[in-house]
N, C-alpha and C positions, 0 to 999 in steps of 0.2 A: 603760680597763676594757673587757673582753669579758662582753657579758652575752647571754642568747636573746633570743628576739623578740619575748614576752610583754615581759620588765624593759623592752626596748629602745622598743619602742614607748609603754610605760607613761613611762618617764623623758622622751622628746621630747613627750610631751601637755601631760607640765608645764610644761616650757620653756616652749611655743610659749602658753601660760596665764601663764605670769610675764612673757613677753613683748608678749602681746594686756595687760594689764593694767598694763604697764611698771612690775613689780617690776625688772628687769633690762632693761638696752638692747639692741637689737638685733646689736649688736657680741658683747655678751658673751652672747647668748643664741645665734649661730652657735659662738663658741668653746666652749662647753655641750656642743653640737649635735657636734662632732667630737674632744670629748674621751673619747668612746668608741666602740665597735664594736657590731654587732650579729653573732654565730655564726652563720654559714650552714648549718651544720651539728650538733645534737648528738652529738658523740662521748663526753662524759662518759655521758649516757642509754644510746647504744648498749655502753658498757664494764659499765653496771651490769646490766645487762637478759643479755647477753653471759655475762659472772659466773653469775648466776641460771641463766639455764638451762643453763650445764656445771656447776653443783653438783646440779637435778634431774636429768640425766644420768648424772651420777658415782653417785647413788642407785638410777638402775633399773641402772645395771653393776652394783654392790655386788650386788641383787637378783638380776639374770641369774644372777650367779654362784654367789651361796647357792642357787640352784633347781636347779643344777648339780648330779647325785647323785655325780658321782668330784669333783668337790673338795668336796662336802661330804664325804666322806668323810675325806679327806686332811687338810681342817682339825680333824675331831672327832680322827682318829691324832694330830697336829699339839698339839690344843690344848685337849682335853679330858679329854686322861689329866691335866692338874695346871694346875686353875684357877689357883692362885698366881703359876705360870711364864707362863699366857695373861696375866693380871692385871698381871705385874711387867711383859713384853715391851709389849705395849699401853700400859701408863705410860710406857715409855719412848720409844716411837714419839711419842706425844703431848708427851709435853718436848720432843724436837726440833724435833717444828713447830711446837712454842709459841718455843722458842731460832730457828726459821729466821724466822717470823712478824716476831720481834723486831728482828734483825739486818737485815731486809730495810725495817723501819717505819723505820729511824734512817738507813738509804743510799737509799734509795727512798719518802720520804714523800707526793709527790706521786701514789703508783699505790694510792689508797684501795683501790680494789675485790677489786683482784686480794691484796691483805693481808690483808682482810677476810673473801676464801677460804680465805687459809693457815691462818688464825688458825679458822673456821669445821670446817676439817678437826680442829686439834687437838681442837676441843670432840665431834664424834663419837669420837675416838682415847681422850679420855678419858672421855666414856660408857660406850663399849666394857669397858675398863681397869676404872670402878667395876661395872659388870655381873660380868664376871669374879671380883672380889673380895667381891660379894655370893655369888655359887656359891660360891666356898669359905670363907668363915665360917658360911654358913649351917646353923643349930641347929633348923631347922625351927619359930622364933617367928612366921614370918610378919611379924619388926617390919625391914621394906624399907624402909621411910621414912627408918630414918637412911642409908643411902644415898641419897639424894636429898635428905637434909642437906648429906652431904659434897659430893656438884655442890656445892650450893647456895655452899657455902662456896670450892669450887675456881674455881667459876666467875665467883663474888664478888670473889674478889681478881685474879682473871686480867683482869676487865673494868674494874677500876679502875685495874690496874696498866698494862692496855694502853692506856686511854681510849675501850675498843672498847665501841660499844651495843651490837651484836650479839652478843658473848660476855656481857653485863649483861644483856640479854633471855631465855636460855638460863639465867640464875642465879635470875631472876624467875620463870620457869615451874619450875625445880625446888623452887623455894621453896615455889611454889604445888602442888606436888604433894608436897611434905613434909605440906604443911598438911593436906588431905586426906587422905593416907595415917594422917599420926599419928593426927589425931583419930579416925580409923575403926579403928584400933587400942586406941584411949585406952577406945574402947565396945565393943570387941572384936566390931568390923564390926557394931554396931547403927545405924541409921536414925537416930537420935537424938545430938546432941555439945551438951550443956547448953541443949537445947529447941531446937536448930537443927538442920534436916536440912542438906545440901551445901549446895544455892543459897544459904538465909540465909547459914550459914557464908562463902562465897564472894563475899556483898555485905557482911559484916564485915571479910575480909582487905582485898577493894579499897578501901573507905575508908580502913585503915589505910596500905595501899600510897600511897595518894593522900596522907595527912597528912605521911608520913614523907618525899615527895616536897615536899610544901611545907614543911615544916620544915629541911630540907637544902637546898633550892634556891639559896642563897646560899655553902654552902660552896663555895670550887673547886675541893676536889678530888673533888664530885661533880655541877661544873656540865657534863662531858662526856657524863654516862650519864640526868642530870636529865629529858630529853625523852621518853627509853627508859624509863624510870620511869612518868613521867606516864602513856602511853601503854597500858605494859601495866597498870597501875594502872585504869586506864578500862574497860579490858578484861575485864578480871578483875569488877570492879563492875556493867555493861551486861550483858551475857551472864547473870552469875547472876541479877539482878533481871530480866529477859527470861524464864527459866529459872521464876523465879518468878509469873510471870504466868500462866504454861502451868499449873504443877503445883501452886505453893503451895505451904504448909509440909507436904507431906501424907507422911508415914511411908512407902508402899509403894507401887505402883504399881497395887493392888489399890483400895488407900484412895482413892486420886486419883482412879480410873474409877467408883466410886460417890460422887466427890463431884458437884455440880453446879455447872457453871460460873460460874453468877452468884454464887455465895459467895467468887469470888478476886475480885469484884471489886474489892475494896480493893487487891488487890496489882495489878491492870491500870492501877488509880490513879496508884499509887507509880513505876511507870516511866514512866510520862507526864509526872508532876510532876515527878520527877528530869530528866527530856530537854528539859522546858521552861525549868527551871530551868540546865541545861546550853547551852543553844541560848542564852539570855540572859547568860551571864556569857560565853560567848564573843562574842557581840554588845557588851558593856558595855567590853572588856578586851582585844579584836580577840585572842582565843584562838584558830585555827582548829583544835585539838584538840577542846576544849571543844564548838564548834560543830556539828563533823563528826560527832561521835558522840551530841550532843544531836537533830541531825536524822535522823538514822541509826534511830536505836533511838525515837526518835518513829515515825514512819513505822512500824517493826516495831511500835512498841505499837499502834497504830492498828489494822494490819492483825489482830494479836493479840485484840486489844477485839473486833473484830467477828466472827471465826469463833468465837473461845469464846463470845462471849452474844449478839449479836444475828443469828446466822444462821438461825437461825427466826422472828424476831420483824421483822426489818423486811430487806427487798428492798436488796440491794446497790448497786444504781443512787442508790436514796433515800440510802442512808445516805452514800457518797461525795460524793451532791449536796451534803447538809447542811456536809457536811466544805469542800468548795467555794465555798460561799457564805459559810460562817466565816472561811474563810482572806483570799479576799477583800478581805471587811470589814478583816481586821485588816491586811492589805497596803497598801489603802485609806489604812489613818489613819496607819501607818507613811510612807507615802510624801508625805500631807499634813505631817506632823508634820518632815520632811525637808525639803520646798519651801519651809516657815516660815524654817528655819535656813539654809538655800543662799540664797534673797532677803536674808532681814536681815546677811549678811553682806555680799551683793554690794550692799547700800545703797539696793534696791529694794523700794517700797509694792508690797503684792498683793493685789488685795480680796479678802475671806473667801468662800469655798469655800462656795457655796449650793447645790451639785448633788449 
């Protein structure tokens, strides 16, 4: 095995523990010991990072170019006289680096990153392609969202079909902008979609996202894209309830600025409870998804709680102290509660903690 120097050093702790302990002899804990390697080098890291920024690259050329006044001209002679003909040519650019993507995943499976660009390219090619095709059906209904259906659905099966997250992450955000579009359609662009503005709305679909992610998480044929789910699922949930913190259910932004802040308080509640509750099933279940984003968006509610209501009422030094002393305590009994379990395993009396 070749692992970094995180795993590497993590795996010889244990050893050199099974072996202080003589679960394993010292014989077989050297042959342990040189049954793998430790990378001197990440190259995997440098090829992903590498990838990354010639795809932000490849976006300010696209950019350069559009800012260009003679090829924009050239493209609008080019491909503006007949949306259909941009729409059809653009679909078909996108097939082939969907077909190149593919042919190269079956000869070259070891070169994730750089597949993961080609395949990355056809999903702008076919952005492009549905853009074009919304121009020329368009009836002036303003109903764009089923276009962002069809991603949704192109990109849906492109991402199952290829095992690719990336192209499943891009299926997940047109989803999520179907959803908003429709419904803002549905109330024909009113504030309102069955007593929910956006955020509510937005902390409904993540749940859903989330359900539909653990209801599925045992099929295989969607244990490849399952994590990419979760993920933007999380996403999708935090942010709006975040969202909601700020604004509340409040209709217009007129509404908002004459409400008063201590009336969301309930909703500053709710992303706290949520992040704690998140922060503890990743604790309980070793999620570090769960985890990351329960402490994440703690911290954000935190900081949220205090500028919206207590920015006049109590001095920030104080209020962090509090926050401090809390923490603390509960690290405190966390880490008692842990010294309990580590002794009674290792078969060690500890007198009780009188300090």
């Amino acid at each position: 095995m070749k692992l970094n120097k995180t795993q590497g050093n993590f795996l010889r702790g244990v050893i050199e523990r099974w072996e202080a302990e003589g679960t394993v002899t010292t014989d077989t804990a050297n042959r342990l010991k040189t049954s793998y390697t430790v990378r001197s080098f990440e190259w995997k890291e440098l090829a992903k990072y590498s990838f990354w920024i010639a795809i932000v690259c490849a976006v300010v050329a696209v950019g350069s170019v559009l800012a260009d006044r003679l090829i924009m001209e050239f493209l609008q002679k080019l491909f503006l006289s007949s949306y259909s003909l941009a729409s059809g040519f653009f679909a078909l650019l996108a097939a082939l680096t969907y077909y190149w993507g593919w042919r190269r995943r079956q000869r070259l499976p070891y070169k994730i990153f750089s597949n993961e660009t080609i395949l990355f390219l056809g999903v702008v090619l076919t952005a492009v392609s549905i853009g074009y095709l919304g121009a020329a059906i368009d009836t002036g209904s303003g109903h764009y969202s089923l276009l962002l259906l069809l991603a949704t659905f192109v990109y849906g099966f492109l991402g199952l079909r290829f095992s690719s997250s990336m192209v499943w992450v891009f299926a997940l955000l047109s989803f999520g902008g179907w959803f908003g579009a429709e419904t803002g359609y549905l109330t024909d662009w009113g504030r309102y979609f069955l007593g929910m503005n956006y955020p509510v709305r937005f902390v409904v679909f993540g749940v859903a996202i989330l359900l539909c992610r653990f209801l599925l998480r045992e099929k295989r044929w969607f244990a490849e894209v399952s994590s990419a789910t979760y993920v933007v699922g999380m996403l999708y949930f935090f942010i709006a309830l975040w969202l909601l913190s700020i604004f509340g259910d409040s209709s217009s932004f007129s509404s908002w600025y004459s409400t008063r802040q201590i009336e969301l308080w309930y909703w500053n509640t709710l992303i706290l409870v949520a992040s704690v509750a998140a922060v503890y099933a990743g604790l309980r279940w070793d999620d570090v998804v769960a985890r990351g984003f329960g402490i994440s968006f703690f911290l954000l509610g935190i900081y949220t709680l205090y500028f919206s209501l207590l920015w006049d009422v109590m001095h920030v030094g104080l209020f962090f102290f509090i926050l401090a002393v809390s923490f603390w305590l509960l690290g405190r009994k966390a880490e008692k509660i842990w010294s309990l379990e580590f002794f009674a395993r290792d078969g060690r009396k500890i007198e009780k903690d009188t300090n």
